[in-house]
Backbone bond lengths (Angstrom), bond angles and torsions (degrees), N, CA, C in turn:
res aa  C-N    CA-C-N  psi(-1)  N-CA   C-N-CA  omega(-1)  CA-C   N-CA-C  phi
1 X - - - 1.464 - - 1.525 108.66 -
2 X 1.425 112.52 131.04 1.557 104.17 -170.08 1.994 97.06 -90.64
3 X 1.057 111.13 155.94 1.331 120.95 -174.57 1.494 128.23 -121.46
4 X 0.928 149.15 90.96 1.914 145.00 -159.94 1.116 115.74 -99.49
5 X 1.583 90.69 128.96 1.466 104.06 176.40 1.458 118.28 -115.33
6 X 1.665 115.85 101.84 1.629 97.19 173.88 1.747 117.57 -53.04
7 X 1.079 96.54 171.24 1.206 111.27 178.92 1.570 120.32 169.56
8 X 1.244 121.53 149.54 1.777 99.84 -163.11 2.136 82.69 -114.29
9 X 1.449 112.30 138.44 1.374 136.96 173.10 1.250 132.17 -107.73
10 X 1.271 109.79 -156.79 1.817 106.02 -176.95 1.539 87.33 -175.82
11 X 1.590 125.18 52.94 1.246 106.21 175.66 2.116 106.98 -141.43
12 X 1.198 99.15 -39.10 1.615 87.25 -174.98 1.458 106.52 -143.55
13 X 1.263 95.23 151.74 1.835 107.62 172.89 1.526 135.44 -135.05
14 X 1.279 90.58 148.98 1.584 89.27 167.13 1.731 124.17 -165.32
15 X 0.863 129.10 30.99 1.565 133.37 142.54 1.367 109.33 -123.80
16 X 1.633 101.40 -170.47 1.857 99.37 -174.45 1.938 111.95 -99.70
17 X 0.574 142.38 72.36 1.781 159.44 173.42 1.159 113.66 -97.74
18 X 1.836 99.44 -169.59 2.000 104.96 154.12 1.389 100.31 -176.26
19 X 1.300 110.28 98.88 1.597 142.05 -152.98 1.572 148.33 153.35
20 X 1.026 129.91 111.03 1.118 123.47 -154.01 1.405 134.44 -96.02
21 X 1.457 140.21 158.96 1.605 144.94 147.77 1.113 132.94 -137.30
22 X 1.149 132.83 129.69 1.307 121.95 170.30 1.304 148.20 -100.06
23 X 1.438 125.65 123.02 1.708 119.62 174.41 1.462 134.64 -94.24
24 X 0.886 101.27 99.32 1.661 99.15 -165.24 1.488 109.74 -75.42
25 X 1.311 142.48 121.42 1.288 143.76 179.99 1.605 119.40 -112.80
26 X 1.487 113.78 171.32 1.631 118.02 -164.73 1.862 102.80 -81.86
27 X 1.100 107.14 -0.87 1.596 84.94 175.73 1.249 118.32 -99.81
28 X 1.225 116.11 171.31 1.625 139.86 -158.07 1.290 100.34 -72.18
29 X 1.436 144.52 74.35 1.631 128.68 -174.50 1.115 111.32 -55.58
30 X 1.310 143.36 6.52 1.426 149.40 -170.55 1.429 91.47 -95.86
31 X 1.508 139.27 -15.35 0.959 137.64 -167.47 1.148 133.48 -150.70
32 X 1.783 105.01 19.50 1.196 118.40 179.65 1.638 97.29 -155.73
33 X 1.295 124.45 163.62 1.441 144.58 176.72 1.636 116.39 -84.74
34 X 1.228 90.73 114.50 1.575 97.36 -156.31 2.212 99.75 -82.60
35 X 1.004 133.38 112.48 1.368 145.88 151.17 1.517 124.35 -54.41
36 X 1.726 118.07 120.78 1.292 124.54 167.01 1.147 109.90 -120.12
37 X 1.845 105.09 -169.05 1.818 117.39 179.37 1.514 92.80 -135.56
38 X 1.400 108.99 124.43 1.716 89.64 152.06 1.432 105.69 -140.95
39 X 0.978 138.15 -148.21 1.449 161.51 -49.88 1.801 99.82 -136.61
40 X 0.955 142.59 112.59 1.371 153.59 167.07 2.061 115.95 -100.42
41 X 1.372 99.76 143.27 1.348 106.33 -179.71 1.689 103.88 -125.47
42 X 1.181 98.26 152.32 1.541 112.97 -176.12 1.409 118.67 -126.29
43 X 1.443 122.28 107.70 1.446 110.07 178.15 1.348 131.00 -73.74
44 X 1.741 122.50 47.00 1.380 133.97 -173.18 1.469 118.88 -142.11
45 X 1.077 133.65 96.86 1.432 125.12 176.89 1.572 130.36 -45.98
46 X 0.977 72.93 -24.58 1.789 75.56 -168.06 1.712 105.88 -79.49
47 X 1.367 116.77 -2.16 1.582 116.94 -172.18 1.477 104.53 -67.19
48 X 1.019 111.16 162.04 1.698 129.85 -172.49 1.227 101.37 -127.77
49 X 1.307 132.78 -67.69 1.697 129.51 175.30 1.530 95.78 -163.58
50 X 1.395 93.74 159.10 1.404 106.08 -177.71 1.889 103.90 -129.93
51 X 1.155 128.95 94.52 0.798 139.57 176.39 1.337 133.10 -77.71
52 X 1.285 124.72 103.50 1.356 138.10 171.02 1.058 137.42 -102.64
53 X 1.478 125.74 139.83 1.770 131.19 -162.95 1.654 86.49 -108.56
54 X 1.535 91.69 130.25 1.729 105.82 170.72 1.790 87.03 -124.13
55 X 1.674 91.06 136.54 1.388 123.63 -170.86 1.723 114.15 -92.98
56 X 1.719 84.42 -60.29 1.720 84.23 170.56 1.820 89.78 -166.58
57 X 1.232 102.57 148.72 1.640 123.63 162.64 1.491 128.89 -89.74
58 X 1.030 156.17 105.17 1.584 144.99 -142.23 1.579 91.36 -156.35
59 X 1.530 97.89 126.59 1.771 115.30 176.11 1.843 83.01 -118.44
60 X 1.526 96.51 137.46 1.418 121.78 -172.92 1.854 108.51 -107.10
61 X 1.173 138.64 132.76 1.000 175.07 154.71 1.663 124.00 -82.97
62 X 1.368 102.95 137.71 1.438 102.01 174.75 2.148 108.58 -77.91
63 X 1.178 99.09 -7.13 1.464 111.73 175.50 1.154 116.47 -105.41
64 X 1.192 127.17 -32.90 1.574 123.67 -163.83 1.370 113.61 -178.76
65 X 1.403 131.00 140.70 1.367 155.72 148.58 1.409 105.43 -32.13
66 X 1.421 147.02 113.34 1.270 145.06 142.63 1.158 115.54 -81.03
67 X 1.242 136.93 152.82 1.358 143.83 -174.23 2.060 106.58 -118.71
68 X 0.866 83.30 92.19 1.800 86.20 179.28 1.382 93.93 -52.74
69 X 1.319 104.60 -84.72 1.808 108.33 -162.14 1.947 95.64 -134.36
70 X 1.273 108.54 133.08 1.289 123.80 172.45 1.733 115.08 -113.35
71 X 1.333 113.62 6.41 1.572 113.47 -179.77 1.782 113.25 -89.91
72 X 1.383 99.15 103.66 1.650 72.34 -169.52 1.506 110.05 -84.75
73 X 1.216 108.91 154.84 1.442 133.49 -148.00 2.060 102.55 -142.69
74 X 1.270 100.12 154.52 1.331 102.97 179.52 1.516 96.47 -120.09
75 X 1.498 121.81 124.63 1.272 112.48 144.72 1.058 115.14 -122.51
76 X 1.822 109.97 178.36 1.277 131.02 -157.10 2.039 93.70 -119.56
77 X 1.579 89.53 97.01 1.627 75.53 173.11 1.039 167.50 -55.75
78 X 2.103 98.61 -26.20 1.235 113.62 166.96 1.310 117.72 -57.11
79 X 1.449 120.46 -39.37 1.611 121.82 -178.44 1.469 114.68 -59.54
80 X 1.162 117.93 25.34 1.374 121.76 179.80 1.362 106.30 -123.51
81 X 1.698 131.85 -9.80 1.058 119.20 -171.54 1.703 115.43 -70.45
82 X 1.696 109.02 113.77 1.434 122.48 -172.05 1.501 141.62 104.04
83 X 1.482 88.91 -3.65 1.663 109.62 -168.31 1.482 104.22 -128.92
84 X 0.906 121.46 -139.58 1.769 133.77 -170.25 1.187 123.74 172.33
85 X 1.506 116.91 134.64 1.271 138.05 -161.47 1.611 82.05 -109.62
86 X 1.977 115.87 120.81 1.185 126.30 143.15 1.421 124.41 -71.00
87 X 1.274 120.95 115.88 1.875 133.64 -171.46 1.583 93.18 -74.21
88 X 1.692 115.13 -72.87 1.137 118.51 -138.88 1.961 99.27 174.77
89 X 1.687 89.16 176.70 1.301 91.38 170.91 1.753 116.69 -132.97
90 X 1.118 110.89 141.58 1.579 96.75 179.63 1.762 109.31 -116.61
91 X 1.229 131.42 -172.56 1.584 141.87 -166.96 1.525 82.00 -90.68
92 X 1.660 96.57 136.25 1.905 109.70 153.73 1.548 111.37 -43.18
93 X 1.336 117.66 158.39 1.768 119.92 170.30 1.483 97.13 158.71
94 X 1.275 100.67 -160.45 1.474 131.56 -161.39 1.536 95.15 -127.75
95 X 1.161 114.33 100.23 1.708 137.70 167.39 1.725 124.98 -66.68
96 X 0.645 162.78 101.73 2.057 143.42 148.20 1.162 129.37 -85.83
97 X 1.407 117.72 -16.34 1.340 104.89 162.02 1.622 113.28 -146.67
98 X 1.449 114.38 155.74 1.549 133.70 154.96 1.266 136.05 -65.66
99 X 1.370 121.73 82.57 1.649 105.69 175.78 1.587 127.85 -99.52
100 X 1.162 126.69 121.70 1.396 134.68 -156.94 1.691 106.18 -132.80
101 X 1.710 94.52 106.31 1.129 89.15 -177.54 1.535 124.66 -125.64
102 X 1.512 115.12 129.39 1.397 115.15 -152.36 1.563 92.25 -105.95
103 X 1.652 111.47 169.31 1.245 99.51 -172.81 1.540 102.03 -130.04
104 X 1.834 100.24 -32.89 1.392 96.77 -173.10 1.863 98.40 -149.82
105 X 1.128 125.19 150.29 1.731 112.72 176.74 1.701 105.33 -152.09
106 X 1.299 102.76 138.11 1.802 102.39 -173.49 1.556 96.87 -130.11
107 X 1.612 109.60 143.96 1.536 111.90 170.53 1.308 120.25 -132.18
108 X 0.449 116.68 129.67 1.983 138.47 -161.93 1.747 108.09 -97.27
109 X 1.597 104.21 97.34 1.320 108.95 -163.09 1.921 83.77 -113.06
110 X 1.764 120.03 135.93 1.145 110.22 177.20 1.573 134.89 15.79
111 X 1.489 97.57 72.05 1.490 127.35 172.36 1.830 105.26 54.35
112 X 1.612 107.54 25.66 1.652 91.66 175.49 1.789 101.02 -125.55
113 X 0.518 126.19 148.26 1.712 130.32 -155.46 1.727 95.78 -104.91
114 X 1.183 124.97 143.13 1.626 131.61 178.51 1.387 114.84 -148.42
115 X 1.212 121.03 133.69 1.299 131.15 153.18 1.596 129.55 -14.04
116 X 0.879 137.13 101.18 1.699 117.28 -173.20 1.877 109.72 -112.68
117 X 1.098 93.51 99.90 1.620 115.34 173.10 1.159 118.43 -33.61
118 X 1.429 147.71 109.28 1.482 145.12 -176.86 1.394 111.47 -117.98
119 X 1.449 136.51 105.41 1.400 154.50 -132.85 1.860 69.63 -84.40
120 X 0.760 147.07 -62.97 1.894 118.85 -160.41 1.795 97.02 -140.07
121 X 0.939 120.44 136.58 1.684 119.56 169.93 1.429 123.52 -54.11
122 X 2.026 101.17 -26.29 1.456 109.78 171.61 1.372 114.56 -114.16
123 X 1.398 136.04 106.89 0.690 152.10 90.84 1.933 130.58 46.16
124 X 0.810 154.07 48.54 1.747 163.95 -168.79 1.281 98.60 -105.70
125 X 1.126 96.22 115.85 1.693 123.87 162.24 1.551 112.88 -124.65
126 X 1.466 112.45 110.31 1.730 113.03 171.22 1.725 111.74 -76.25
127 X 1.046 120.95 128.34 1.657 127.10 172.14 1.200 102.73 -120.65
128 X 1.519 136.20 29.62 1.715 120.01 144.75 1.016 101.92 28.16
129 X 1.789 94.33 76.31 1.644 119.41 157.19 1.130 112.90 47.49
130 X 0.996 147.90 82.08 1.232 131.22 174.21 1.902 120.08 -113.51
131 X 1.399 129.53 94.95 1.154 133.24 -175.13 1.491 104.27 -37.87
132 X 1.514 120.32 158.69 1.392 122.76 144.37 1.613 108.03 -158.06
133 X 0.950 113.44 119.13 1.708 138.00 -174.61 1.915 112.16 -66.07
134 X 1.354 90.41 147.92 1.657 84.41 164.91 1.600 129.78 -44.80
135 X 1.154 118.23 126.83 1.137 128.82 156.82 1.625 94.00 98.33
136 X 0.664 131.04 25.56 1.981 128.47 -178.31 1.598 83.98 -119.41
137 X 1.851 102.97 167.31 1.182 133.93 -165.22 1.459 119.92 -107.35
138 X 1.357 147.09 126.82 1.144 115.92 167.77 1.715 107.55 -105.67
139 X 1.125 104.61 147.74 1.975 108.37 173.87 1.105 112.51 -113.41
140 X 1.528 131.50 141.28 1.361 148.58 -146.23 1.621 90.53 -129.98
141 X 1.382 144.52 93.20 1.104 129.84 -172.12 1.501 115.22 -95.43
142 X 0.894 128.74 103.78 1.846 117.66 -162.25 1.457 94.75 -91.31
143 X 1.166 134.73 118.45 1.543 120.56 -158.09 2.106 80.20 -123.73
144 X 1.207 119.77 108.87 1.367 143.02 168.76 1.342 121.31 -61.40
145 X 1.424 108.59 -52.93 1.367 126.10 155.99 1.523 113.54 -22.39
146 X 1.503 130.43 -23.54 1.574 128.41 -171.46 1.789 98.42 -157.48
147 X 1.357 118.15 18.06 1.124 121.54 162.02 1.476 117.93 -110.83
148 X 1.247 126.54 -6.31 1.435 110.55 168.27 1.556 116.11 -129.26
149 X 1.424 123.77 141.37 1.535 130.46 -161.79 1.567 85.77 -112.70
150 X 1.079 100.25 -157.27 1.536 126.35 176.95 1.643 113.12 175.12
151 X 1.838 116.15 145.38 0.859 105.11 174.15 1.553 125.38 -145.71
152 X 1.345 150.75 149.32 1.361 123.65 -140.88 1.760 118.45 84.56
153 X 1.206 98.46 -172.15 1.883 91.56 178.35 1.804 73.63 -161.45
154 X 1.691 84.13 176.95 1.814 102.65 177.03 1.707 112.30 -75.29
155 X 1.527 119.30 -49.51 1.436 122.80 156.00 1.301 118.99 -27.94
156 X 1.059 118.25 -39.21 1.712 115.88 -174.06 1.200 124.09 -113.63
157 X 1.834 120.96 5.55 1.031 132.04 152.98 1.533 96.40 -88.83
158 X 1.067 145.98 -25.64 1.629 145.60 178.16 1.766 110.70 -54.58
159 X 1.688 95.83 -27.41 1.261 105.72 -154.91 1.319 107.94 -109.53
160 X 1.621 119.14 3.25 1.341 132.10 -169.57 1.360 118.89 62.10
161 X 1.023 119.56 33.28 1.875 128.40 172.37 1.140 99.91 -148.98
162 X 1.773 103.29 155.36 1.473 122.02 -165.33 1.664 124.96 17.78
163 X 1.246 105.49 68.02 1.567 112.12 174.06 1.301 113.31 -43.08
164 X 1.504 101.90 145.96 1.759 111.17 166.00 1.815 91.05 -75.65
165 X 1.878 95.68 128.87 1.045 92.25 140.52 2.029 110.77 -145.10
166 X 1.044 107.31 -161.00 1.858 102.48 178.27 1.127 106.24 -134.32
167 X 1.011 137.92 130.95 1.232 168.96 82.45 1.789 132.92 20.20
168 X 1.208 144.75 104.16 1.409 145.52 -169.04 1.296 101.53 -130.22
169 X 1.349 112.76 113.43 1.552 103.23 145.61 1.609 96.69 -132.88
170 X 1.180 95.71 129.80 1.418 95.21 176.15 1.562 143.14 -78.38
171 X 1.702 131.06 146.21 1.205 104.71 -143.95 2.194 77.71 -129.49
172 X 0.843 100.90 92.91 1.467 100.80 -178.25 1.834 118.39 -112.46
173 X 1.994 109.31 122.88 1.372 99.10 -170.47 1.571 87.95 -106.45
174 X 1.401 96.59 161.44 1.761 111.52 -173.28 1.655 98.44 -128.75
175 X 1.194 75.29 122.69 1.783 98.64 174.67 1.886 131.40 -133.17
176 X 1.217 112.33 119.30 1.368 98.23 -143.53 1.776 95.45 -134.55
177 X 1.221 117.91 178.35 1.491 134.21 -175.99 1.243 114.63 74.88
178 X 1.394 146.76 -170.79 1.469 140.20 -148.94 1.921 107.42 -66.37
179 X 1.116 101.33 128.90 1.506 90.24 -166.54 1.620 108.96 -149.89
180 X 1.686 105.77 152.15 1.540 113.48 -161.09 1.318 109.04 -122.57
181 X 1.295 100.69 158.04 1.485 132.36 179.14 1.478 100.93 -79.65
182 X 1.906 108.01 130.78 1.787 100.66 -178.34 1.359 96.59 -117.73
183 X 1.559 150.21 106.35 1.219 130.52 -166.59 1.620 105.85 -122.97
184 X 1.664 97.62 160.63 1.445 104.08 174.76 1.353 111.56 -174.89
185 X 1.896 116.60 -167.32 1.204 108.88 -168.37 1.844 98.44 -135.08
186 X 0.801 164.37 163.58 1.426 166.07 -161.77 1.767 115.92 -132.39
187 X 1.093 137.74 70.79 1.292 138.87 -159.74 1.957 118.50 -97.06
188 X 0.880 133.34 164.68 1.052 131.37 169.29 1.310 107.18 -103.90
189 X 1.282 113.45 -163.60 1.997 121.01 -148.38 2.007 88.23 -102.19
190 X 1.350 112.52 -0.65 1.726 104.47 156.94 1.315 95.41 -117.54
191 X 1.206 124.81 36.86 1.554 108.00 159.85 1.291 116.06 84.17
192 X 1.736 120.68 -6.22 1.395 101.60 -149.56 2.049 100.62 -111.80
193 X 1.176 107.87 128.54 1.387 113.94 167.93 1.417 133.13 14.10
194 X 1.309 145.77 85.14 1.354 95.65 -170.37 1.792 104.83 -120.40
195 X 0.799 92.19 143.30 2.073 96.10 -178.23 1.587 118.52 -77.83
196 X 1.377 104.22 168.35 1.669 103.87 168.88 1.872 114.69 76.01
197 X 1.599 105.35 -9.10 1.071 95.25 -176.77 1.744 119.88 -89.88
198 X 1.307 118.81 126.84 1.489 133.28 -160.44 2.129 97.56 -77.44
199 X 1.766 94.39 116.76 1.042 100.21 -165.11 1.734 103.47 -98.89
200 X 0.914 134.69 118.48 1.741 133.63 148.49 1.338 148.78 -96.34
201 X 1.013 98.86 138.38 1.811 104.83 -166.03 1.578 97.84 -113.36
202 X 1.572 113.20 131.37 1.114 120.68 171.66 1.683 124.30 -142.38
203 X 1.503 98.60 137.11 1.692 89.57 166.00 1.761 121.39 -31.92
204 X 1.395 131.42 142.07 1.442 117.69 160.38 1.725 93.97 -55.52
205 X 1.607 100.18 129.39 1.591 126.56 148.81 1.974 92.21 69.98
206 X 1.100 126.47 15.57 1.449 112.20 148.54 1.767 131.52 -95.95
207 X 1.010 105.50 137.95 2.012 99.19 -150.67 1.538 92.85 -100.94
208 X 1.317 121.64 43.59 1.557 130.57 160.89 1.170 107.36 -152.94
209 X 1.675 118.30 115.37 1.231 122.69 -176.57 1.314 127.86 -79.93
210 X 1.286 127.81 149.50 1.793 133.29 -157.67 1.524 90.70 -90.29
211 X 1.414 143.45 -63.71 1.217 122.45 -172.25 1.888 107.43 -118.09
212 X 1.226 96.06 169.62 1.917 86.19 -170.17 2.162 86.57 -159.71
213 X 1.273 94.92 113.90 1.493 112.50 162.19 1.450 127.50 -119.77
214 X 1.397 133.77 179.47 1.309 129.46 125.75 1.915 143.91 -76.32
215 X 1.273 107.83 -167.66 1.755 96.06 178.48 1.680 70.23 -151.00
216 X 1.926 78.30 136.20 1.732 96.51 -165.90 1.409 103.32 -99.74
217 X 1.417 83.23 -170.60 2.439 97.59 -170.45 1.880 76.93 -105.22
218 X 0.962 89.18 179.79 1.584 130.58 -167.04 1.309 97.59 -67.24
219 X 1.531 135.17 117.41 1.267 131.75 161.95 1.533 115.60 -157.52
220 X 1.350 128.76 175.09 2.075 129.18 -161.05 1.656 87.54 -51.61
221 X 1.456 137.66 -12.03 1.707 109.67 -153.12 1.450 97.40 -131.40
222 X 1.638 113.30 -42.54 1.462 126.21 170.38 1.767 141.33 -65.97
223 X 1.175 139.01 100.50 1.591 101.14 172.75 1.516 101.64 -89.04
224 X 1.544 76.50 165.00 1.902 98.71 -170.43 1.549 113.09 -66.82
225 X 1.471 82.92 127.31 1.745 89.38 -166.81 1.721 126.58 122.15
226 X 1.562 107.26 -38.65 1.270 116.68 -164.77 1.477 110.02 -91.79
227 X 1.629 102.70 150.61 1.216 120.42 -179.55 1.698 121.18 -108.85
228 X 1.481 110.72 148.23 1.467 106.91 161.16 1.471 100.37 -114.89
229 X 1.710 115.94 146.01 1.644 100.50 146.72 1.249 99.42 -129.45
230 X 1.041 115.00 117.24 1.496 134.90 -169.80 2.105 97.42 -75.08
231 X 1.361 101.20 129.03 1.460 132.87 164.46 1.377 125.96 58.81
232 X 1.198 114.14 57.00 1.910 108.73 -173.21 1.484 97.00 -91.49
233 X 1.900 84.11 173.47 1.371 86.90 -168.40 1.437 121.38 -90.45
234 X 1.108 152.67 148.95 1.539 141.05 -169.12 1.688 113.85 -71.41
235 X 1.690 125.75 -169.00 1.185 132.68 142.90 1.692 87.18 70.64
236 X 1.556 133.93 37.89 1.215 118.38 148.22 1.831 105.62 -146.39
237 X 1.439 98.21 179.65 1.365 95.14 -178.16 1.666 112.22 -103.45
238 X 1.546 131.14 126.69 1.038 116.42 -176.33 1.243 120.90 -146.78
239 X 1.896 120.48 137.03 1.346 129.81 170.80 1.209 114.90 -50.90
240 X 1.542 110.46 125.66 1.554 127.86 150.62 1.487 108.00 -72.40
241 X 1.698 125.83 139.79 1.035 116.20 163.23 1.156 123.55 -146.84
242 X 1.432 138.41 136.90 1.450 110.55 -151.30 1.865 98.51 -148.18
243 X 1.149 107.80 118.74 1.326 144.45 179.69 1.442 118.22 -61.64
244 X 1.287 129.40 96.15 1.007 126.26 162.99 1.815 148.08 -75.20
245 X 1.745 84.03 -48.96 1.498 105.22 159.30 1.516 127.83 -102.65
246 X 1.297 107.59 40.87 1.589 109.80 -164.29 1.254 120.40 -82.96
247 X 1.802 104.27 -13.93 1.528 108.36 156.76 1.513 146.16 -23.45
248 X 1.575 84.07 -48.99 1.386 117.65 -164.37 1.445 114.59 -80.01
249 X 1.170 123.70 -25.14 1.761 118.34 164.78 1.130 96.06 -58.84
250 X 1.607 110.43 149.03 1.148 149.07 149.68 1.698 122.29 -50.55
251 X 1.264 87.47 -50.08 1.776 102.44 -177.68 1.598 111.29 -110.36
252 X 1.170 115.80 110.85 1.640 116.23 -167.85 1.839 99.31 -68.34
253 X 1.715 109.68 -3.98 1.525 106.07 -171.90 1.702 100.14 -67.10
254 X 1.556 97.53 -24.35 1.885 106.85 -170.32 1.155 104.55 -91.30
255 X 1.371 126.18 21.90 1.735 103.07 -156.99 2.229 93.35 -76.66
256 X 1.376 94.43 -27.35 2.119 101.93 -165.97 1.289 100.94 -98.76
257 X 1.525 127.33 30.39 1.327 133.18 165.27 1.095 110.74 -117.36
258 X 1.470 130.55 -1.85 1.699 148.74 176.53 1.431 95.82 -83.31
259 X 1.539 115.43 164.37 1.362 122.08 -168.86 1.496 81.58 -101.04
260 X 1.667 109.32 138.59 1.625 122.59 178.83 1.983 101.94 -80.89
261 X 0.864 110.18 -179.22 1.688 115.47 -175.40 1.242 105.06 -76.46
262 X 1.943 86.61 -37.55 2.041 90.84 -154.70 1.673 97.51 -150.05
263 X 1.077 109.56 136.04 1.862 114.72 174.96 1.729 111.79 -114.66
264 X 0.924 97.23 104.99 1.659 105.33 178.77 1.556 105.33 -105.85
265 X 1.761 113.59 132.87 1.580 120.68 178.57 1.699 94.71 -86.81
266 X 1.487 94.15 135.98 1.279 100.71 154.91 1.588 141.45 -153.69
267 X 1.182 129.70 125.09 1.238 141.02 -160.76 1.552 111.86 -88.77
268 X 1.352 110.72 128.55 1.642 138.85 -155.58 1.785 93.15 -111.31
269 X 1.435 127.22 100.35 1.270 92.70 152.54 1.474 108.90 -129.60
270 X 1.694 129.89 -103.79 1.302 90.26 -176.94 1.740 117.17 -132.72
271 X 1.537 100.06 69.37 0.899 106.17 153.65 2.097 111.55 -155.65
272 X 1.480 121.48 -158.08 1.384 96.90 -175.10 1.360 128.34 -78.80
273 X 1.552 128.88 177.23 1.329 93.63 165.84 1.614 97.31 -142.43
274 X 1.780 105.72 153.23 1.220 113.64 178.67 1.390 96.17 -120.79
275 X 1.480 113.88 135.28 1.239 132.00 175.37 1.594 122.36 -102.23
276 X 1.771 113.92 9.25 1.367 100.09 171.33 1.597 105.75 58.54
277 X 2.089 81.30 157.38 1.524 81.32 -174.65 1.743 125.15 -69.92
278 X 0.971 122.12 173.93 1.501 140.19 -154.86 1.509 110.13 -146.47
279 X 1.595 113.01 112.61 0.952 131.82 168.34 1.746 119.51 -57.91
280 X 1.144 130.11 119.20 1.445 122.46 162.12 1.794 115.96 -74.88
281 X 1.535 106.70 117.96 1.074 138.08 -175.12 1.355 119.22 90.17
282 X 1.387 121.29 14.08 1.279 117.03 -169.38 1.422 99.39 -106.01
C-alpha cells in the first residue's frame, strides 16, 4: 500500500509550481528512478488555488506500461510553488511517451470557485526515447503560466452572456537524470524583495524555457522576493530571465516573447546553484 506524506522539501522536481509533497512508495530507489511534481505559475492575481485530481501517471515503453502513481489524489497547485511533490518510482529504461491523466480540476479566483476545463482527461506527451538510468530523477514540469486561458469576464456573466469560464490545457516539460537546484532572491535598487516576479530559465538561444517559477511575498519559509527552480539539468549554459510585466499579455503563449527586465547567464554543473540577490534591470 503506498502511503503520503506531505511535507514541504528542497530536493526534486517535476512539473512547473513552487511547493511541495511527498509519496513514498514500495520500490527499491536504489534501483529504480524516483518521480516528482512541482511548481506551477498562474498569470492571475486574484487566484487562490487551483486544484487538481491526478488519476494516474503512466511512462510508456516499447515493452511495457509503467505505472508511476495510480492513487488518485487531489492537489492544490499553487502550494507547490518551489518545492516538489514525490509521485513514485518507476524501473530504469528507455521511455516514449507521457500519460497524465486528470479527471477533474477547480480554480478559485477571489473567493468564487469555477470549473476548470481540461481539453482531454488523457493527457500524451512524446519524449523521443528518452533513457534514464538508476538513481537519476525525472521532473514533470507543469508550467501554468501558459496552461490556463480564460474566457468571458465576471460583468458579462452578471449579465447572462459570454460567461467567465477557464480553460487548462496543460503545458508540461520533462527533464530528467542527475539534476540541480537554481536558487535566488529578486531585489529592487533599495535592496528590497520584490514578489510576483515570473522567473525563466532557458537553454542559450532556445525560445521555450526548461523551468518557469515565481519569486514569493514574505512568509514562515520564504523571503520576499526569492526564488526556487527546483532540478535542471547540468553541463549546459543557461539564460535567467525574469519578467516583470508578464501579466499583461493577453496570450500567456507570448508571455517569453516580451522583453524580460533582466537576463542573467548561468552555468549548471554538478552541484546546486545559488545566485544571491539580483538586481531588476541590472
Amino acid at each position: 500500500m503506498k502511503k503520503w506524506l506531505l511535507s514541504l522539501i528542497a530536493s526534486v522536481v517535476f512539473l512547473s509550481l513552487v511547493a511541495c509533497t511527498i509519496l513514498t512508495g514500495g520500490s527499491n530507489s536504489s534501483k529504480s528512478v524516483e518521480v516528482y511534481l512541482t511548481d506551477a505559475v498562474l498569470p492571475i492575481d486574484q487566484v487562490e488555488s487551483v486544484l487538481v485530481t491526478i488519476d494516474r501517471i503512466l511512462l510508456v515503453s516499447d515493452d511495457a506500461t509503467v505505472v508511476v502513481s495510480d492513487e488518485a489524489t487531489t492537489v492544490n497547485l499553487l502550494e507547490l510553488v518551489g518545492d516538489e511533490l514525490y509521485l513514485g518510482s518507476v524501473p530504469a529504461g528507455t521511455y516514449g511517451q507521457l500519460r497524465f491523466e486528470i479527471s477533474s480540476a477547480t480554480i478559485t479566483v477571489d473567493g468564487t470557485d469555477h470549473s476548470l476545463r481540461i481539453a482531454s482527461g488523457s493527457l500524451k506527451y512524446n519524449l523521443k526515447d528518452f533513457q534514464v538510468t538508476e538513481g537519476s530523477k525525472i521532473v514533470l514540469d507543469f508550467d501554468l503560466s501558459r496552461s490556463i486561458k480564460f474566457t468571458g469576464s465576471a460583468t458579462s456573466n452578471q449579465n447572462g452572456q459570454n460567461p467567465l469560464e477557464y480553460h487548462m490545457t496543460p503545458v508540461i516539460n520533462v527533464r530528467y537524470g542527475q539534476l540541480y537546484d537554481v536558487t535566488g532572491r529578486v531585489v529592487n535598487q533599495n535592496s528590497n524583495g520584490v514578489p510576483h516576479v515570473l522567473v525563466a530559465l532557458f537553454e542559450t538561444g532556445q525560445p521555450s524555457p526548461t523551468a518557469v517559477t515565481l519569486t514569493h511575498k514574505e512568509s514562515g519559509k520564504w523571503q520576499e522576493g526569492e526564488f526556487k527552480l527546483c532540478k535542471v539539468r547540468p553541463g549546459t549554459t543557461y539564460e535567467l530571465k525574469l519578467y516583470t510585466d508578464w501579466q499583461s499579455s493577453q496570450d500567456p503563449d507570448n508571455i517569453f516573447y516580451t522583453e524580460p527586465a533582466t537576463t542573467i547567464q548561468v552555468g549548471v554543473e554538478n552541484h546546486d546553484v545559488d545566485l544571491g540577490d539580483r538586481q531588476i534591470g541590472q
